[in-house]
Backbone as numpy.savetxt, mean C-alpha at the origin, in Angstrom:
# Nx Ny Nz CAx CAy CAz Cx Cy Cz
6.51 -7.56 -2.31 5.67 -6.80 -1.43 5.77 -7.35 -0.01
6.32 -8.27 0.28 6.23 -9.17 1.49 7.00 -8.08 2.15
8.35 -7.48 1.79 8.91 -6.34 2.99 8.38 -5.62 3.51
7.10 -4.93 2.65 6.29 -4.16 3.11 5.48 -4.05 4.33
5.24 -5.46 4.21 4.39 -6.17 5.47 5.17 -6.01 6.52
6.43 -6.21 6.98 7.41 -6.36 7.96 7.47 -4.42 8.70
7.49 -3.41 8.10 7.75 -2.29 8.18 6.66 -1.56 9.47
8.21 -1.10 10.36 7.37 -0.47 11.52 6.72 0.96 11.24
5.26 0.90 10.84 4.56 2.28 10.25 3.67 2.74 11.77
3.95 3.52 12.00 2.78 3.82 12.94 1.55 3.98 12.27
0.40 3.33 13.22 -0.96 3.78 12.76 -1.71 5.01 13.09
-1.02 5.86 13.84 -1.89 7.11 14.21 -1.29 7.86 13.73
-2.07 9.24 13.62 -1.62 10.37 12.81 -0.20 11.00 13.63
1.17 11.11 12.18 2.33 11.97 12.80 2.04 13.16 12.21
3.03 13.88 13.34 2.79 15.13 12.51 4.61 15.15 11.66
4.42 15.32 10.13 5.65 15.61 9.73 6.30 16.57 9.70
7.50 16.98 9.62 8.15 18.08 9.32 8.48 18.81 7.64
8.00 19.59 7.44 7.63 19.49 5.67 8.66 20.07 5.43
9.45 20.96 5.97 11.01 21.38 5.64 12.05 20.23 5.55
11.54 18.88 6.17 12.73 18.09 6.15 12.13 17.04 4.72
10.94 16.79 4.67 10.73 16.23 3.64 10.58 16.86 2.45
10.85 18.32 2.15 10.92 18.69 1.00 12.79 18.95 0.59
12.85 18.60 1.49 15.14 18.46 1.50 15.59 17.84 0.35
14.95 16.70 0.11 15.42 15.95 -1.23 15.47 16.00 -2.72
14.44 17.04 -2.64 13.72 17.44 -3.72 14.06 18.81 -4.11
14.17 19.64 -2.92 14.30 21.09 -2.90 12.74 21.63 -3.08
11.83 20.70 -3.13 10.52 21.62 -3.60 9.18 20.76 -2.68
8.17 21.35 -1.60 7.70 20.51 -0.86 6.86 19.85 -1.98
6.43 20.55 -2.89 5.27 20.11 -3.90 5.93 19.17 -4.50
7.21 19.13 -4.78 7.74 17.71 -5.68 7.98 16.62 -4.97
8.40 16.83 -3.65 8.05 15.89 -2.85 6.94 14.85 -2.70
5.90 15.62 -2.29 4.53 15.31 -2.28 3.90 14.57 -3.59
4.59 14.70 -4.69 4.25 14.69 -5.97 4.91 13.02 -6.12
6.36 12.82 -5.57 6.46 11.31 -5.90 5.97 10.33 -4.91
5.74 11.12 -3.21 4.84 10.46 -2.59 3.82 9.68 -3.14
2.76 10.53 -3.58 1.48 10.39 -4.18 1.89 9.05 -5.45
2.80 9.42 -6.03 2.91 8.06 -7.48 3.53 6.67 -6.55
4.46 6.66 -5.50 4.70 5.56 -5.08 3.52 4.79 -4.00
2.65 5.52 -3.90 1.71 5.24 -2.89 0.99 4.48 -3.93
0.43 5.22 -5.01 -0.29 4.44 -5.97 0.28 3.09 -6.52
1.39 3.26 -7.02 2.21 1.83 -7.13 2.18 0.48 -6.24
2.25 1.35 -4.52 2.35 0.69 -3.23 0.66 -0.46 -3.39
-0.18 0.79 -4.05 -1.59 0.15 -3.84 -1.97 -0.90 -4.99
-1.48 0.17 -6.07 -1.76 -1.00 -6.87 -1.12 -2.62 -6.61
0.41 -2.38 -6.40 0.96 -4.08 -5.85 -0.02 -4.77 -4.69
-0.15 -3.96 -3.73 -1.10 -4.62 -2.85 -2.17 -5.15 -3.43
-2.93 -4.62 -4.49 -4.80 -4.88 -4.45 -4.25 -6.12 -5.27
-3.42 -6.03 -6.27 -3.06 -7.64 -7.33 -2.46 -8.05 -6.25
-1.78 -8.47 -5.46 -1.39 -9.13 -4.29 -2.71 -10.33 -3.94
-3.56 -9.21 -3.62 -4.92 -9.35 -2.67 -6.04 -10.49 -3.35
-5.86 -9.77 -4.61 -6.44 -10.15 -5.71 -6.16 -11.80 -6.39
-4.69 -11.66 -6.34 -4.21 -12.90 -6.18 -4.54 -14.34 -5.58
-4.81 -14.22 -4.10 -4.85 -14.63 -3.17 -6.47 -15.09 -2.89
-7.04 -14.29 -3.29 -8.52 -14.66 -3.09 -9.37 -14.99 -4.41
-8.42 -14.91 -5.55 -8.80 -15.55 -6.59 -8.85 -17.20 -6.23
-7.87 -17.27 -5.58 -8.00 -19.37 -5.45 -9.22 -19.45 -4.58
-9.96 -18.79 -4.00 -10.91 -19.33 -3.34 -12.44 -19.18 -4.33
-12.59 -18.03 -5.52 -13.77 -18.53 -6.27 -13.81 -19.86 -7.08
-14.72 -20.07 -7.01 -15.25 -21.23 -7.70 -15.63 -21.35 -9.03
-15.63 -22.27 -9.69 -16.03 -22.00 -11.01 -17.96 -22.13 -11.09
-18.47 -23.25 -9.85 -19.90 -23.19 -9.72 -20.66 -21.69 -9.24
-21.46 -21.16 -10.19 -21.70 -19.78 -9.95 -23.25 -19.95 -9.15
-23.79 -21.37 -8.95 -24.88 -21.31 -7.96 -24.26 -21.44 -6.72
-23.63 -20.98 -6.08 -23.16 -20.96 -4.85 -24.22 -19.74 -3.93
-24.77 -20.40 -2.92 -25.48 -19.48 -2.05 -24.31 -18.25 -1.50
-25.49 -16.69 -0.91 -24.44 -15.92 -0.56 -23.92 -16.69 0.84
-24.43 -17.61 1.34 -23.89 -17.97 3.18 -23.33 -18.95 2.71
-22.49 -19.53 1.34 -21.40 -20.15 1.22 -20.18 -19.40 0.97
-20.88 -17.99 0.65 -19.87 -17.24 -0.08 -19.05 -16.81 1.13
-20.05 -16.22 2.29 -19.33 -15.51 3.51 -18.40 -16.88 4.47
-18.98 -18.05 4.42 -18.64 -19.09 5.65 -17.07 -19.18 5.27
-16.01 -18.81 4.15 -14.98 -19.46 3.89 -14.05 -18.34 5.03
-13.51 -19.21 5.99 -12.85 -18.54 7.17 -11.55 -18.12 6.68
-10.85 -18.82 5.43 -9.52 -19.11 4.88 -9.20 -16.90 4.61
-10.32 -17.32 3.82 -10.82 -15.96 3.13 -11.20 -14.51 3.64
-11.39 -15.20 5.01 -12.11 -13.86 6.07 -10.57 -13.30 6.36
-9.86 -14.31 6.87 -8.57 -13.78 7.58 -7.76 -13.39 6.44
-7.49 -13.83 5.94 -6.79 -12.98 4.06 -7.11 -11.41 4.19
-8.56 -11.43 4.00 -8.99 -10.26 4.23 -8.23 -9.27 5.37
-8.69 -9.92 6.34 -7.84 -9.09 7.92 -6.50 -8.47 8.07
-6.24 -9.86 7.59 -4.65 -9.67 7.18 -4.33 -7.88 6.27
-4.48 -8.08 5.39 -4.42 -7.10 4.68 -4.91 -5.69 5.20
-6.57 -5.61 5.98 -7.05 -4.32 6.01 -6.10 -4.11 7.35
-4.84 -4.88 8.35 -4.22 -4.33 9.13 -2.79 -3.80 8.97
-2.86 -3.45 6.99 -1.55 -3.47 6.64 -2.08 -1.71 6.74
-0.24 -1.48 7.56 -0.21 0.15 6.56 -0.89 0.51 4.83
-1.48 1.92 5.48 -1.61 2.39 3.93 -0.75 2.64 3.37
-1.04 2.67 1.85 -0.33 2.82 1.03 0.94 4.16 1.24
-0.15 5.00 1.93 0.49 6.56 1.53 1.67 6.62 2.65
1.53 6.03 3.84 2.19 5.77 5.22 3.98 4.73 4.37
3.57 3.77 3.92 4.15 3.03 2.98 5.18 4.18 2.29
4.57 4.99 1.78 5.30 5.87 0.38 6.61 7.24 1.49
5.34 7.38 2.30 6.23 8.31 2.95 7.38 7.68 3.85
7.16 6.46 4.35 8.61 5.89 5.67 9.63 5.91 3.97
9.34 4.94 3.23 10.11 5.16 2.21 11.04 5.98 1.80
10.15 6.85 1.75 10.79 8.92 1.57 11.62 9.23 2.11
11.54 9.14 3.32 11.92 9.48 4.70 13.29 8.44 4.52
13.95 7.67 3.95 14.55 6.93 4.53 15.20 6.47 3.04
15.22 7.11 2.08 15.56 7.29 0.50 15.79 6.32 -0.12
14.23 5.33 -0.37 14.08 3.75 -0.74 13.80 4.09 -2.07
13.08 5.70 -2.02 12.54 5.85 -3.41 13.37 6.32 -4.62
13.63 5.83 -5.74 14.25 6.46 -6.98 13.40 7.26 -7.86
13.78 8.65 -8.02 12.84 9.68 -9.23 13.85 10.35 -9.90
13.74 10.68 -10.57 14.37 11.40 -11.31 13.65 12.75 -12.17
14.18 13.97 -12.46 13.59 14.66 -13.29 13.53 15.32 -14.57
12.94 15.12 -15.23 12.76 15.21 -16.51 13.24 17.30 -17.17
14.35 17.17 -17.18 14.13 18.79 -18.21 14.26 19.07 -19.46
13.26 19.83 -19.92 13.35 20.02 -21.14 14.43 20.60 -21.95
C-alpha cells in the first residue's frame, strides 16, 4: 500500500470523460462496476493498514483516563497522515485510467 501513498491524485472534484473510461470495458456500467470493487479493496487495505499501526499504541491497562487516551501525539499524526491520503475511489479510478487494474469476465 505504501505506492499508494506516493500517487499524484488531485483533491478537488474532476470532471471525467465517461466515453473514455467506459473504452476498456465497452460498457460505462462495467466500468464503474470494477471501480467500485477496487476502491473497496483500496479501503479495505488502508483501514488494516491503519488498524495496524494504531494497534501498537493500545494498552493492555484498560483504566486509562480518556485525556491519556487523546495526549498520545505519536497517534494524532498517524491519524493525519492517513485522513490526507486520497480516497479510496480517486485511488480506483487514476488506476483505471492508467490500466493498473486486472478484471476479467465471467460468461456463462
Amino acid at each position: 500500500m505504501e505506492d499508494k501513498k506516493n500517487i499524484k491524485i488531485p483533491d478537488n472534484t474532476v470532471s471525467r470523460d465517461v466515453v473514455k473510461l467506459s473504452e476498456p470495458t465497452g460498457n460505462i456500467y462495467e466500468s464503474v462496476a470494477i471501480i467500485a470493487k477496487r476502491a473497496n479493496q483500496v479501503a479495505a487495505e488502508l483501514k488494516k493498514e491503519l488498524s495496524d499501526k494504531l494497534e501498537e499504541f493500545t494498552s493492555a491497562n484498560v483504566a486509562d483516563t480518556l485525556e491519556e487516551t487523546y495526549e498520545n501525539r505519536e497517534q494524532i499524526e498517524i491519524s493525519r497522515h492517513y485522513e490526507k491520503l486520497p480516497k479510496p475511489t480517486l485511488i480506483a479510478i487514476k488506476e483505471f485510467e492508467n490500466g493498473e487494474i486486472y478484471w476479467r469476465k465471467i460468461e456463462s
